[in-house]
FIBA-277754 format. One record per residue (C-alpha): residue number from 1; x, y, z. Coordinates in nm, 4 decimals. Each point is the difference from the previous one (the first is absolute). Layout:
N
+---------+----------+----------+----------+
! drenmar !     east !    north !       up !
+---------+----------+----------+----------+
!     NUM !        X !        Y !        Z !
...
+---------+----------+----------+----------+
END
This chain:
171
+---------+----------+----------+----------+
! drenmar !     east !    north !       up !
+---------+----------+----------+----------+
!       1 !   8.4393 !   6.8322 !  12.2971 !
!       2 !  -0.2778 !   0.1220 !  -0.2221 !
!       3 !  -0.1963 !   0.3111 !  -0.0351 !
!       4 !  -0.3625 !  -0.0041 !  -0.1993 !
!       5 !  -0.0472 !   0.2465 !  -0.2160 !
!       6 !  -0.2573 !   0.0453 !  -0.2952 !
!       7 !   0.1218 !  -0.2634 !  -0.2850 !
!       8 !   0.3146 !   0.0287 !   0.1246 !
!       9 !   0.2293 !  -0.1411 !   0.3086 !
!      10 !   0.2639 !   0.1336 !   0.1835 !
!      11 !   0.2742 !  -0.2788 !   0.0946 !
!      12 !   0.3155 !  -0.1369 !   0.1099 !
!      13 !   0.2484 !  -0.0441 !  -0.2999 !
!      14 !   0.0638 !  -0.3392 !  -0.1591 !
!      15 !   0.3513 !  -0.1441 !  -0.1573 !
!      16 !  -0.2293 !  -0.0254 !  -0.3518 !
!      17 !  -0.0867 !   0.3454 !  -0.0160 !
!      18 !   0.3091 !   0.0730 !  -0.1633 !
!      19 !  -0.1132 !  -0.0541 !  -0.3736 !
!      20 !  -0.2845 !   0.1751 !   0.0212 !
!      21 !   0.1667 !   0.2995 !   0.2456 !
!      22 !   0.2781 !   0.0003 !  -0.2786 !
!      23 !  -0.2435 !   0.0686 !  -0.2614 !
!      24 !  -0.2357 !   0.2452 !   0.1263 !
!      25 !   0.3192 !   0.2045 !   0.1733 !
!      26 !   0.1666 !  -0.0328 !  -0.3236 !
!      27 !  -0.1816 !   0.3108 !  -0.1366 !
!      28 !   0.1493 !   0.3449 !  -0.0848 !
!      29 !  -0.3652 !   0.1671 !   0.1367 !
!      30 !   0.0841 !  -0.2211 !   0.3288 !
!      31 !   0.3531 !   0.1375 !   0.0983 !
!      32 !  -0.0839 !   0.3413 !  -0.1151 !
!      33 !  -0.1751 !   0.1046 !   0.2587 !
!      34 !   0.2179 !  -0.2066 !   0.3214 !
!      35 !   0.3120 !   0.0789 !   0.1020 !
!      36 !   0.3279 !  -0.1011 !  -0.2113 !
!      37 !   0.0396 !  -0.2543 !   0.2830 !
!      38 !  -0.2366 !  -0.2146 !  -0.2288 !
!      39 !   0.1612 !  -0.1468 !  -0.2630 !
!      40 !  -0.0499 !   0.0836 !  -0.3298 !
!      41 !  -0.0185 !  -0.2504 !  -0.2061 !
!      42 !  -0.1072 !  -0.2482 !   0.2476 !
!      43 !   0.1405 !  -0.2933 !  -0.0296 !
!      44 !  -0.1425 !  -0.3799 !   0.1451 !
!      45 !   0.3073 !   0.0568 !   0.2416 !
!      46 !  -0.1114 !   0.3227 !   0.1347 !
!      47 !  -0.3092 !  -0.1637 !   0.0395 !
!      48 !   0.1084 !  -0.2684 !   0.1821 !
!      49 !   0.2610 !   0.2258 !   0.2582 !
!      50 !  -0.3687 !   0.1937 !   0.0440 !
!      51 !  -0.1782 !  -0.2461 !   0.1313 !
!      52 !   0.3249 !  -0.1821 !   0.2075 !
!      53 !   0.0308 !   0.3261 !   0.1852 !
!      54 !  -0.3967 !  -0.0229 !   0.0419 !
!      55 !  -0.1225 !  -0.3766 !   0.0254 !
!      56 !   0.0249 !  -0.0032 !   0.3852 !
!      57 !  -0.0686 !   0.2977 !   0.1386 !
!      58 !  -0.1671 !  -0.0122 !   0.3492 !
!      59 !  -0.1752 !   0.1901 !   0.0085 !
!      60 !  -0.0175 !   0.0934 !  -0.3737 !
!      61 !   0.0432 !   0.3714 !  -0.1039 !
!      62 !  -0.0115 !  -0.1160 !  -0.4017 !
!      63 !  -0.2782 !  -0.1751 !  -0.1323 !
!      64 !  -0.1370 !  -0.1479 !  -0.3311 !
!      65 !  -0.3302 !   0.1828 !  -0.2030 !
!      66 !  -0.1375 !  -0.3564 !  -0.1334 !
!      67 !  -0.2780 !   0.0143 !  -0.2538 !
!      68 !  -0.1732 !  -0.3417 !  -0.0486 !
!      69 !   0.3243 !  -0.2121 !   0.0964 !
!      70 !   0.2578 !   0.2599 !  -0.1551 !
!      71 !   0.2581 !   0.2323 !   0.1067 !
!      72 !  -0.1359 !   0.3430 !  -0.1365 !
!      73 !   0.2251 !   0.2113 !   0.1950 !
!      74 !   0.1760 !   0.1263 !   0.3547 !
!      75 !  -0.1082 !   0.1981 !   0.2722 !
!      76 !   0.1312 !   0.0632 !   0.3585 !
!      77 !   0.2256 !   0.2190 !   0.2351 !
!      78 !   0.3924 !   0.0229 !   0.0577 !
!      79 !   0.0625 !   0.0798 !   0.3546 !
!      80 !   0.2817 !   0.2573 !   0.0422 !
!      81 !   0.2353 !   0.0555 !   0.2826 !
!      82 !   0.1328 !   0.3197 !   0.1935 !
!      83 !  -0.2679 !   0.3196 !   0.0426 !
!      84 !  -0.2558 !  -0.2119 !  -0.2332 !
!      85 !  -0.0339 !  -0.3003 !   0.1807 !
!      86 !  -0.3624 !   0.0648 !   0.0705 !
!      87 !  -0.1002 !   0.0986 !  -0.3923 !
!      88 !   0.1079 !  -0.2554 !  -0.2205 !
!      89 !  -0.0616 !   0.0401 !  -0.3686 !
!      90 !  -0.2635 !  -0.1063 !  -0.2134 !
!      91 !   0.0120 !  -0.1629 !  -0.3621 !
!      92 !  -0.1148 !  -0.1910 !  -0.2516 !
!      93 !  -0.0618 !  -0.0579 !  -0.3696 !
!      94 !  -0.1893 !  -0.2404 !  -0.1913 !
!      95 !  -0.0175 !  -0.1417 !  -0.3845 !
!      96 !  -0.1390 !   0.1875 !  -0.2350 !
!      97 !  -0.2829 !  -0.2367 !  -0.1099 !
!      98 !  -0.1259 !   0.0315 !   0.3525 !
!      99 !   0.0086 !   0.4067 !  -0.0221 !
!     100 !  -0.3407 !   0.1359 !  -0.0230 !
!     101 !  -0.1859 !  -0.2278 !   0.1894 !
!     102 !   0.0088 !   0.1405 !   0.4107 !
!     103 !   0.1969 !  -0.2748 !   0.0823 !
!     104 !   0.2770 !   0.2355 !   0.1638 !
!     105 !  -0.1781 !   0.2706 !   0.1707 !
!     106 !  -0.2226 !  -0.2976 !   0.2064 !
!     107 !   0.3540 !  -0.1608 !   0.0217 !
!     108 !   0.1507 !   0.3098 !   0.1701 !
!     109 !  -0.2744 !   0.0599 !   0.2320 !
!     110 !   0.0719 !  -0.3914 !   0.1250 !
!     111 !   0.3506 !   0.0377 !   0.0365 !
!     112 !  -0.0086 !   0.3526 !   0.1814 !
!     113 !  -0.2645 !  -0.1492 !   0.2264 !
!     114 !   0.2441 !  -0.3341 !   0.0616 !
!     115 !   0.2985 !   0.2576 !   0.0768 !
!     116 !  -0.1825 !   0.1730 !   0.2350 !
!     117 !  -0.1002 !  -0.3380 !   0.1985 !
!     118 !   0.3206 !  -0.1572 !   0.0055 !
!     119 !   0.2730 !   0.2295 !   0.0012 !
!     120 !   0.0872 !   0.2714 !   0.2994 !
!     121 !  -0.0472 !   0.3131 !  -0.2842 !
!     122 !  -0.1418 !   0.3141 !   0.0258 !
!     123 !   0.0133 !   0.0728 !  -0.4387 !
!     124 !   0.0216 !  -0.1829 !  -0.2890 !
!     125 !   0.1980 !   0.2515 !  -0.2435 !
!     126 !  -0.0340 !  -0.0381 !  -0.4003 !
!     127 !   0.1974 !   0.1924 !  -0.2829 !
!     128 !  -0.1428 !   0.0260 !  -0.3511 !
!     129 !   0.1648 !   0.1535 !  -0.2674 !
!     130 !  -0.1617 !   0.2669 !  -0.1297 !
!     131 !  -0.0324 !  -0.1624 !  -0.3368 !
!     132 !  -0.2252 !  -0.2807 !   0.1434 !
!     133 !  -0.3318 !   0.1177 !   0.0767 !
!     134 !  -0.1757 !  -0.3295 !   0.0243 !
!     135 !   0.1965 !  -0.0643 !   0.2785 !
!     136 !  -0.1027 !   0.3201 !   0.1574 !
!     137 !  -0.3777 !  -0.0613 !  -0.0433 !
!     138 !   0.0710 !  -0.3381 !   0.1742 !
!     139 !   0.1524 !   0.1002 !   0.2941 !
!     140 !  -0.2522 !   0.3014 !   0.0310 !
!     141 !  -0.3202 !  -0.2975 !  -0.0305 !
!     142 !   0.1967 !  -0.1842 !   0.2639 !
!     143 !  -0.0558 !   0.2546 !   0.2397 !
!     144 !   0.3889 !   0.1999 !  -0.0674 !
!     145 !   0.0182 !   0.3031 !   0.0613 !
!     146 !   0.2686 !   0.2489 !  -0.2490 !
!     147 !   0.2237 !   0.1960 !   0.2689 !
!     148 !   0.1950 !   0.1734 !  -0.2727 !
!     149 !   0.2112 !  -0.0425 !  -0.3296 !
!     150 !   0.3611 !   0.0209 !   0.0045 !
!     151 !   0.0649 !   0.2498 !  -0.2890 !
!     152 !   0.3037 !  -0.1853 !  -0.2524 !
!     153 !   0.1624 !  -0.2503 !   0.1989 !
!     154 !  -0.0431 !  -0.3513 !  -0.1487 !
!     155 !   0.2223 !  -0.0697 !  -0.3546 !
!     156 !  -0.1609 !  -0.3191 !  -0.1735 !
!     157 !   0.0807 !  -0.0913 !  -0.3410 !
!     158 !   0.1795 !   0.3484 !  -0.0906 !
!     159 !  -0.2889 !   0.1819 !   0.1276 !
!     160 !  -0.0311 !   0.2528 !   0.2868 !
!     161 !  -0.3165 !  -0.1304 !   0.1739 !
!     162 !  -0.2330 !   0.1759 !   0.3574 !
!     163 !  -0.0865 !  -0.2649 !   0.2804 !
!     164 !  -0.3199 !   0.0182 !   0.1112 !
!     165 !   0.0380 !  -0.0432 !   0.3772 !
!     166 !  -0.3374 !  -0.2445 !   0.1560 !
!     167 !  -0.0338 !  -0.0878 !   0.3456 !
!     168 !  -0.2711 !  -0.2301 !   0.1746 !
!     169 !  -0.0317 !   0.0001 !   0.3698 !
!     170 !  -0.1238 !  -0.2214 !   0.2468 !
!     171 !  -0.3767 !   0.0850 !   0.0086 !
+---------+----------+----------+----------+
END
């Protein structure tokens, strides 16, 4: 499956991404802001456990960013169980020599709009650490919307961090 956007595709994940995922996700700005789920370092067999848990997805909830025949990054949803079946959450993160360049607030407006289309959802639910406003200002260009901040209650790298709470719905 493939998704157009503007110099840049969104895409199914390959086997030889791995090198490339490896390097880009092998970057101290990268796991900063993500969850301690993601390693840090990444290794080329992180990379490659990635991509096995995401290479045959049907339908896919992960995709590949690909500039110009590339991996440049990650975006997609993880679908949750229990009360939150219907809101899974959002995320994604791309290499830094693609930062800077729109790729991941068009990216996010694609994605949201995919969710919406394919999955029984009524929200797509994104956390942002308060240290990361980039990520903010791309969820708010993608149409987000902040419902609140949660005051103290993520601890990343020895730090005491806010989440910034975003929620699209279906429109």
């Amino acid at each position: 499956m493939e998704i157009k956007g503007t110099g840049f595709t969104l895409r199914n994940w390959r086997e030889s991404d791995a090198t490339e995922l490896q390097r880009l996700a092998d970057n101290p700005k990268i796991g900063a802001n993500l969850y301690d789920r993601f390693p840090s370092p990444y290794s080329l067999a992180d990379a490659e456990f990635f991509i096995g848990l995401n290479i045959n997805q049907n339908p896919p909830t992960t995709f590949v960013i690909d500039v110009d025949g590339t991996f440049a990054g990650t975006i997609g949803i993880t679908l949750r169980d229990d009360v939150f079946t219907k809101a899974p959450l959002f995320g994604y993160w791309l290499g830094e020599e693609y930062w800077g360049r729109g790729i991941m607030s068009e990216a996010a407006q694609l994605i949201t709009q995919y969710a919406f289309a394919t999955f029984d959802i009524i929200c797509l639910q994104a956390g942002v650490f308060g240290s990361n406003p980039a990520s903010m200002r791309v969820l708010e260009k993608a149409g987000y919307v902040k419902q609140g901040i949660l005051k103290n209650v993520v601890f990343k790298r020895g730090e005491v961090l806010d989440e910034h709470i975003y929620v699209a719905y279906r429109k």
